[in-house]
MITORRO-815092 format. One record per residue: residue in one letter; z, x, y of N, C-alpha, C, O in turn. Coordinates in steps of 0.1 Angstrom, whole numbers, plus 2048, in hexadecimal, padded with zeros to 3 digits. Layout:
{residu=A; n.z=Z; n.x=X; n.y=Y; ca.z=Z; ca.x=X; ca.y=Y; c.z=Z; c.x=X; c.y=Y; o.z=Z; o.x=X; o.y=Y}
...
end
This chain:
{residu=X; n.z=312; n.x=3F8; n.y=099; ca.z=312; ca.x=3F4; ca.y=0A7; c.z=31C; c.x=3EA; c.y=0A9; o.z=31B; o.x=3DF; o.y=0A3}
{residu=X; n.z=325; n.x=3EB; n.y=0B0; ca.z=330; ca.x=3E1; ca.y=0B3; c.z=32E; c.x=3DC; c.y=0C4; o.z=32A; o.x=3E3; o.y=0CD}
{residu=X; n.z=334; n.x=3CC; n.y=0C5; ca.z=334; ca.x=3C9; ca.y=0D6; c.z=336; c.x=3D6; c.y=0DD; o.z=32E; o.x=3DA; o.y=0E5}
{residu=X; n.z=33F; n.x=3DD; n.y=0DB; ca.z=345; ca.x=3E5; ca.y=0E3; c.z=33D; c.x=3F2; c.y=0EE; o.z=33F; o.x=3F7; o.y=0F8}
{residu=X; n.z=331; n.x=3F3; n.y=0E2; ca.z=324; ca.x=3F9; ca.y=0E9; c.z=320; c.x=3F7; c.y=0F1; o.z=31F; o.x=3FF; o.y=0FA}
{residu=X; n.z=31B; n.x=3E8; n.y=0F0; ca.z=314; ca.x=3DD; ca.y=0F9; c.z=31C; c.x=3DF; c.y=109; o.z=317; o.x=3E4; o.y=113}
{residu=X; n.z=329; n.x=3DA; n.y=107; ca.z=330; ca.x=3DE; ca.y=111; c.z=333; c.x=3E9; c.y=11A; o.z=335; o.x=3E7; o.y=126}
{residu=X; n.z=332; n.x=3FA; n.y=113; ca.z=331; ca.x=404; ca.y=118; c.z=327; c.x=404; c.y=121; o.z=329; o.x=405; o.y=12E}
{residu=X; n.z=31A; n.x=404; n.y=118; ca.z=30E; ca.x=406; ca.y=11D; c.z=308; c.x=3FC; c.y=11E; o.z=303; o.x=3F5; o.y=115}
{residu=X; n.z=308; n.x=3F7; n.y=130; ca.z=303; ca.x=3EA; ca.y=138; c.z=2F6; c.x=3E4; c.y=130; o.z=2F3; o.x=3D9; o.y=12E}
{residu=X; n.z=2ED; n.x=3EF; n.y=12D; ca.z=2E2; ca.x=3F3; ca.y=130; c.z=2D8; c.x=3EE; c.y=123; o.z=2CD; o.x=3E9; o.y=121}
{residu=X; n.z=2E2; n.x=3F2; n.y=11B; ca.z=2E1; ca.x=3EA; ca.y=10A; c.z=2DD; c.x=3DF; c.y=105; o.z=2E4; o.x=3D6; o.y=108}
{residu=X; n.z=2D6; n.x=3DB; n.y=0FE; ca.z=2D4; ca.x=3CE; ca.y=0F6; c.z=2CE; c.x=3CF; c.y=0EB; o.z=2C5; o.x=3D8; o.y=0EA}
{residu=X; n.z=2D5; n.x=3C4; n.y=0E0; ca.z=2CF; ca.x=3C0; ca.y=0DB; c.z=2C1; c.x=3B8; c.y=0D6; o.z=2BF; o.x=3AD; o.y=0DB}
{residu=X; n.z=2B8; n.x=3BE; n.y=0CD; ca.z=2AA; ca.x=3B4; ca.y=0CC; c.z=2AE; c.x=3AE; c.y=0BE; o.z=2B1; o.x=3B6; o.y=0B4}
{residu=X; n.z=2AD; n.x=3A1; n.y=0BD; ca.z=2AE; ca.x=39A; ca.y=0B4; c.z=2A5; c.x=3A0; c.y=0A8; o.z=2A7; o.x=3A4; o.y=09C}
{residu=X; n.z=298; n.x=39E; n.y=0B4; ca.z=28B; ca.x=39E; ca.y=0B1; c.z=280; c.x=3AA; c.y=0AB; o.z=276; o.x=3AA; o.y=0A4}
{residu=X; n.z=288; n.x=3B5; n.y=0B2; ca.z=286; ca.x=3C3; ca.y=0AB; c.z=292; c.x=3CA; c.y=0A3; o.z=293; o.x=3D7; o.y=0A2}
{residu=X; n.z=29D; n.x=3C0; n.y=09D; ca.z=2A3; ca.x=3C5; ca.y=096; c.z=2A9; c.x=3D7; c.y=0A0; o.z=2A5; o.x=3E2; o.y=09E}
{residu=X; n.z=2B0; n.x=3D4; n.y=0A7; ca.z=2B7; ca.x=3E3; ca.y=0AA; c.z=2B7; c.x=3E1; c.y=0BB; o.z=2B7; o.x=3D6; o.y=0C0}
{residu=X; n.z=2B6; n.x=3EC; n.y=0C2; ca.z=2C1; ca.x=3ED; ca.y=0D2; c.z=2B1; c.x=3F5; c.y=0DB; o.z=2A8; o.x=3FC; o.y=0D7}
{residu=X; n.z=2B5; n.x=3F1; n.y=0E6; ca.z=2AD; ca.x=3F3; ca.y=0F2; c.z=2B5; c.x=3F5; c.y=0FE; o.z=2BF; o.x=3F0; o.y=100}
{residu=X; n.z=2AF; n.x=3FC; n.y=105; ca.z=2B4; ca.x=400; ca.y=113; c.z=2AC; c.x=3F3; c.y=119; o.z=2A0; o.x=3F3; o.y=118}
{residu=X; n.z=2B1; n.x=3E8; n.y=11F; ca.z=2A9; ca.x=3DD; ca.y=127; c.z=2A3; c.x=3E6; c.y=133; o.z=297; o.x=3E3; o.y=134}
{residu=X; n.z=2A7; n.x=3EF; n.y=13B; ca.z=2A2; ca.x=3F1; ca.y=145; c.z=296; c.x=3FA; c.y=141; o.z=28A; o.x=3F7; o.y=144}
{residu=X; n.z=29C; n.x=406; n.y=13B; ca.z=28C; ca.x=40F; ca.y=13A; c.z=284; c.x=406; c.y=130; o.z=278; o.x=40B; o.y=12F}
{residu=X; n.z=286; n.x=3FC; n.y=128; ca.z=279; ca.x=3F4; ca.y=121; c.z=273; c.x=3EE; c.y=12E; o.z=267; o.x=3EB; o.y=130}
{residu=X; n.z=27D; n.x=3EC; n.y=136; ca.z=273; ca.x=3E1; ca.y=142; c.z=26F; c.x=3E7; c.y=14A; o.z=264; o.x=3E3; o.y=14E}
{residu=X; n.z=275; n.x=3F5; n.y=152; ca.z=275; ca.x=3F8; ca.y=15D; c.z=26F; c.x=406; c.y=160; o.z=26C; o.x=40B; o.y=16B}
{residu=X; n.z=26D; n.x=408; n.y=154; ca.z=26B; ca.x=41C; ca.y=150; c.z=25B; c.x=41B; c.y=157; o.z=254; o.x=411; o.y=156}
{residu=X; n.z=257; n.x=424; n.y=15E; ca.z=24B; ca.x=427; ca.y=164; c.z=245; c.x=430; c.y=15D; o.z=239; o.x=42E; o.y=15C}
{residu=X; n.z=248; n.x=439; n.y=157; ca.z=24B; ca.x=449; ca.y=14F; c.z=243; c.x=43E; c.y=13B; o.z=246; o.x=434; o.y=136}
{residu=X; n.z=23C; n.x=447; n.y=139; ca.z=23E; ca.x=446; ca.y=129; c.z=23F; c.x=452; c.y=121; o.z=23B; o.x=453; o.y=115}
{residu=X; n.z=246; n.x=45D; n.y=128; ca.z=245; ca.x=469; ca.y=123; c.z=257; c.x=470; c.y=129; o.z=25B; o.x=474; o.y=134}
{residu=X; n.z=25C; n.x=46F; n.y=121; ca.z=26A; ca.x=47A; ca.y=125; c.z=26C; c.x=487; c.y=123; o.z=262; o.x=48E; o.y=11F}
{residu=X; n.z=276; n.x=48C; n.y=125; ca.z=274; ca.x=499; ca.y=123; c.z=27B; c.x=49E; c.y=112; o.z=285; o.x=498; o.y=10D}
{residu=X; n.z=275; n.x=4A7; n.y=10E; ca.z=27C; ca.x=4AE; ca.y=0FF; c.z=27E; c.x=4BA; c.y=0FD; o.z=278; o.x=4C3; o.y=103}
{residu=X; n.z=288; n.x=4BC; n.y=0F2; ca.z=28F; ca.x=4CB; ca.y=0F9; c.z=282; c.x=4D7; c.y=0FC; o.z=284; o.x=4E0; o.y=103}
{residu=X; n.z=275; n.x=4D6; n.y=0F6; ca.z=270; ca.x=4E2; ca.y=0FC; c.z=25F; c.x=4DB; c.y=100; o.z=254; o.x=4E0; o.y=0FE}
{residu=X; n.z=260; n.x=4D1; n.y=103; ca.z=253; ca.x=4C3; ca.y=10D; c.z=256; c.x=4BC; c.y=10E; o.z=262; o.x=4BA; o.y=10B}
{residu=X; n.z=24D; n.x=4B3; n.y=113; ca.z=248; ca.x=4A6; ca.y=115; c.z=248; c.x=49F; c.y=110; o.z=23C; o.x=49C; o.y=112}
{residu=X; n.z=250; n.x=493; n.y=106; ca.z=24A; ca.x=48E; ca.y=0F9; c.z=24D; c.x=47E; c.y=0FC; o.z=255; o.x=47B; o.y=105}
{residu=X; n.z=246; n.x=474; n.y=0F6; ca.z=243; ca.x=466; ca.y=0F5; c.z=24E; c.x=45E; c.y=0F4; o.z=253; o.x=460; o.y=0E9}
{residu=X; n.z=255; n.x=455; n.y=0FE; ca.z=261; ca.x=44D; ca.y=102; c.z=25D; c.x=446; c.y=0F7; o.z=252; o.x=441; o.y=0F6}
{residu=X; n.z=269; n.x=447; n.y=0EC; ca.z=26B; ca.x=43C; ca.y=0E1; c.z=276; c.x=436; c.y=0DD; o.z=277; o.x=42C; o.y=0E3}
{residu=X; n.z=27D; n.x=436; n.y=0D8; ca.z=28A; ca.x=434; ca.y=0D4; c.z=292; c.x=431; c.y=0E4; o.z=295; o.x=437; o.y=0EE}
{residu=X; n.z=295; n.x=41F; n.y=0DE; ca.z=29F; ca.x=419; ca.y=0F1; c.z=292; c.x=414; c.y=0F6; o.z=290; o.x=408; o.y=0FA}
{residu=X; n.z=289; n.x=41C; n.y=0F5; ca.z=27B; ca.x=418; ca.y=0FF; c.z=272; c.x=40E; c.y=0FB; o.z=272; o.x=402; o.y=0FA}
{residu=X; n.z=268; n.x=418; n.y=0F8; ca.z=260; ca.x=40E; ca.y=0F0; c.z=262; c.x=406; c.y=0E2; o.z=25E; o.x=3FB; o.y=0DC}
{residu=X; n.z=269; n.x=410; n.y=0DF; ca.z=26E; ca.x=40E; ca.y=0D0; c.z=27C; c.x=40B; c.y=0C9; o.z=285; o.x=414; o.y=0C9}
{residu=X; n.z=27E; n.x=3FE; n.y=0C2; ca.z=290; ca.x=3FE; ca.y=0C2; c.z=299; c.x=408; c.y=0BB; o.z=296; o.x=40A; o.y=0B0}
{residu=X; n.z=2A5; n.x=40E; n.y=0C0; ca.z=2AE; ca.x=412; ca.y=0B8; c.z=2B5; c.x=410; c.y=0AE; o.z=2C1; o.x=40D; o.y=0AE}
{residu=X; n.z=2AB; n.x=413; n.y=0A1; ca.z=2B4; ca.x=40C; ca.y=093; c.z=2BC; c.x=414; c.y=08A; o.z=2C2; o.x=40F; o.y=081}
{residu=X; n.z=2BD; n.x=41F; n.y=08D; ca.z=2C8; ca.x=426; ca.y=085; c.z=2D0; c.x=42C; c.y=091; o.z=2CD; o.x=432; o.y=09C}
{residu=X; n.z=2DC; n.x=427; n.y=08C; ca.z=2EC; ca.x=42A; ca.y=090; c.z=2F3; c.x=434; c.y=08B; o.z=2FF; o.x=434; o.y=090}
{residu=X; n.z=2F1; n.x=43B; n.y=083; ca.z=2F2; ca.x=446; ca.y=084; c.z=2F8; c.x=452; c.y=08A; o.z=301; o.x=458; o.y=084}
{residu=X; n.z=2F4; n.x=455; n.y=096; ca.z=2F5; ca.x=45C; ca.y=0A1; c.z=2F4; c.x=454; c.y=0AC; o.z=2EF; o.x=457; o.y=0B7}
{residu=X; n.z=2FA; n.x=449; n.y=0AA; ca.z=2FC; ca.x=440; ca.y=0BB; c.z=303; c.x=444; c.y=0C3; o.z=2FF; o.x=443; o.y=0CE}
{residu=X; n.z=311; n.x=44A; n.y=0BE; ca.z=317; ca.x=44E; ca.y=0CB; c.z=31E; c.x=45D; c.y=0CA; o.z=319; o.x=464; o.y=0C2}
{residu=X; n.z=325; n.x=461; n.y=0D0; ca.z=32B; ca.x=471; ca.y=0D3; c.z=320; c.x=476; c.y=0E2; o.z=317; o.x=470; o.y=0E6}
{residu=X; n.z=325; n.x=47E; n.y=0E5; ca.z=31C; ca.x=488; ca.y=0F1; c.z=30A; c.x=48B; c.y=0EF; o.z=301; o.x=48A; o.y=0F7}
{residu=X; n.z=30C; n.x=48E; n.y=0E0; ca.z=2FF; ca.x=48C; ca.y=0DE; c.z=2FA; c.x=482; c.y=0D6; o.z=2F2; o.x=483; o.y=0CD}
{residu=X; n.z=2FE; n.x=47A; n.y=0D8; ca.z=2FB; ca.x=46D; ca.y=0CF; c.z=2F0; c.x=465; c.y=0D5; o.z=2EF; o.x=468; o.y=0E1}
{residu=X; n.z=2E6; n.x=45A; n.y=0D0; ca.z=2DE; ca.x=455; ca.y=0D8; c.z=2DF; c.x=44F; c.y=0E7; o.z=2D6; o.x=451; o.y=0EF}
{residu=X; n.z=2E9; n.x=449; n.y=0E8; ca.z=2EB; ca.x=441; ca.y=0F3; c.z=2F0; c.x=447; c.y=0FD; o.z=2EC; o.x=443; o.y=108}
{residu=X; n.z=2FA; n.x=453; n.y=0FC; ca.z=2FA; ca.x=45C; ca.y=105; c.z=2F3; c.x=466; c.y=108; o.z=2F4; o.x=46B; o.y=114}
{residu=X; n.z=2EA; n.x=46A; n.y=0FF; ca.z=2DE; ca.x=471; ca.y=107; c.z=2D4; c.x=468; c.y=10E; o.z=2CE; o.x=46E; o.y=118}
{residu=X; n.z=2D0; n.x=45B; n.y=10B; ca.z=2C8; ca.x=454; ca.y=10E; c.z=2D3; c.x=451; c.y=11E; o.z=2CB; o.x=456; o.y=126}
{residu=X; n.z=2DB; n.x=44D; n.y=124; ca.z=2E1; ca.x=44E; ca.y=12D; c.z=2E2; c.x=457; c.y=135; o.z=2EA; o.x=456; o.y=13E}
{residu=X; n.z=2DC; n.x=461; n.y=132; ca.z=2DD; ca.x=470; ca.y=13B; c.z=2D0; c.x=471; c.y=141; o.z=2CF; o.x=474; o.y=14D}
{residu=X; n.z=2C5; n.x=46E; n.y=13B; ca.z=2B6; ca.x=46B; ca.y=13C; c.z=2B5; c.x=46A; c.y=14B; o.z=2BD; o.x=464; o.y=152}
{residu=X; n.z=2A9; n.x=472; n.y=153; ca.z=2A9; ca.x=46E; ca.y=161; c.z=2A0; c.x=461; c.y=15F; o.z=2A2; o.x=457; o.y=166}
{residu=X; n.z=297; n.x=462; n.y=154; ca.z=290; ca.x=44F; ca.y=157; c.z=296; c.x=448; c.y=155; o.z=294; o.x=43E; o.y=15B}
{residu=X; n.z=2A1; n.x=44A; n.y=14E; ca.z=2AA; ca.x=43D; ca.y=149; c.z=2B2; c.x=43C; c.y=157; o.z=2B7; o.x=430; o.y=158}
{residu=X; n.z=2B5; n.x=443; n.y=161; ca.z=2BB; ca.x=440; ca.y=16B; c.z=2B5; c.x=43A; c.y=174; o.z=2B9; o.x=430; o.y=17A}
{residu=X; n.z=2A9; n.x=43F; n.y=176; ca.z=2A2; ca.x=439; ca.y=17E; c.z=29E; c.x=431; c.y=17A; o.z=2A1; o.x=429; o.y=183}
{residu=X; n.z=295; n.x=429; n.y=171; ca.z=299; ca.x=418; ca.y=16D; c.z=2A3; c.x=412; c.y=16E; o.z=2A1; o.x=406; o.y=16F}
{residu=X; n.z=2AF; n.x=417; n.y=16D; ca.z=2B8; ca.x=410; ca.y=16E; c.z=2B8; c.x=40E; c.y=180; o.z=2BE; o.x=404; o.y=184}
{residu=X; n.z=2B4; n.x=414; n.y=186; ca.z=2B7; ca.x=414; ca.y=192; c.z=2AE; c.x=407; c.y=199; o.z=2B1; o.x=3FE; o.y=1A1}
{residu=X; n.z=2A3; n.x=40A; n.y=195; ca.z=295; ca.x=402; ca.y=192; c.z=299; c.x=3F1; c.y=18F; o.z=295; o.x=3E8; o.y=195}
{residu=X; n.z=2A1; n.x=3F1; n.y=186; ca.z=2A1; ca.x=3E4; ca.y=181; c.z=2AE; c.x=3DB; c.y=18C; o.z=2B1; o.x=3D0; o.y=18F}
{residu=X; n.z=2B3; n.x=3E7; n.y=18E; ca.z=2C3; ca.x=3E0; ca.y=195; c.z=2BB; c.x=3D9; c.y=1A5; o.z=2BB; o.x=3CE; o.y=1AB}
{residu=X; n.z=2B7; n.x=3E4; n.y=1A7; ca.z=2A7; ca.x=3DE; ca.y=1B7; c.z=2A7; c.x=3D5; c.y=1B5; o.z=2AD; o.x=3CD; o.y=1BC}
{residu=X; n.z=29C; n.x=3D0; n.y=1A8; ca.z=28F; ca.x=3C8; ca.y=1A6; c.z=29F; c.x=3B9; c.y=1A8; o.z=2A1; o.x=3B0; o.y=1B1}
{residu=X; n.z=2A6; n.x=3BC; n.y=19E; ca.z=2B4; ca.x=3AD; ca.y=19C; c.z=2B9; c.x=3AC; c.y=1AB; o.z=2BA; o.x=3A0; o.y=1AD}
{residu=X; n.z=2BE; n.x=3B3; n.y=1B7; ca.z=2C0; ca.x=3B2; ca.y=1BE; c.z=2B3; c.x=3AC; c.y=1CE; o.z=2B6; o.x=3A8; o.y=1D9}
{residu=X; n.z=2AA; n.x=3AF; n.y=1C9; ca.z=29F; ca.x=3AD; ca.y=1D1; c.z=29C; c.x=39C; c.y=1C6; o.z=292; o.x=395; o.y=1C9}
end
């Protein structure tokens, strides 16, 4: 994981504290605890509830952070949170 991430993706941070990366907005803002998976419904973890510790597959088209940015919850928290800071 390099700054440069951080920078792409607004949305990103680091947890000292859980050792690995979170989406700030859908940890704060996510209404949803369930996303969608390629054939259900399956349990928001990884960015979400849960931090992102293997780098691995962080980035390319299908890499974590870009599928996690395609996400309609992740849009709509993000949308959610930009409200809540401007209100």
């Amino acid at each position: 994981m390099k700054k440069e991430h951080l920078d792409k993706y607004e949305w990103l941070v680091l947890s000292k504290s859980e050792a690995g990366l979170f989406c700030i907005y859908c940890a704060i803002f996510n209404h949803t605890k369930t996303g969608t998976g390629s054939n259900n419904v399956m349990p928001l973890k990884c960015l979400v509830s849960n931090p992102l510790i293997k780098f691995a597959k962080l980035l390319g088209k299908d890499g974590y952070l870009e599928t996690h940015n395609k996400n309609i919850y992740h849009k709509n928290s993000i949308q959610d949170g930009k409200a809540f800071l401007n209100n």
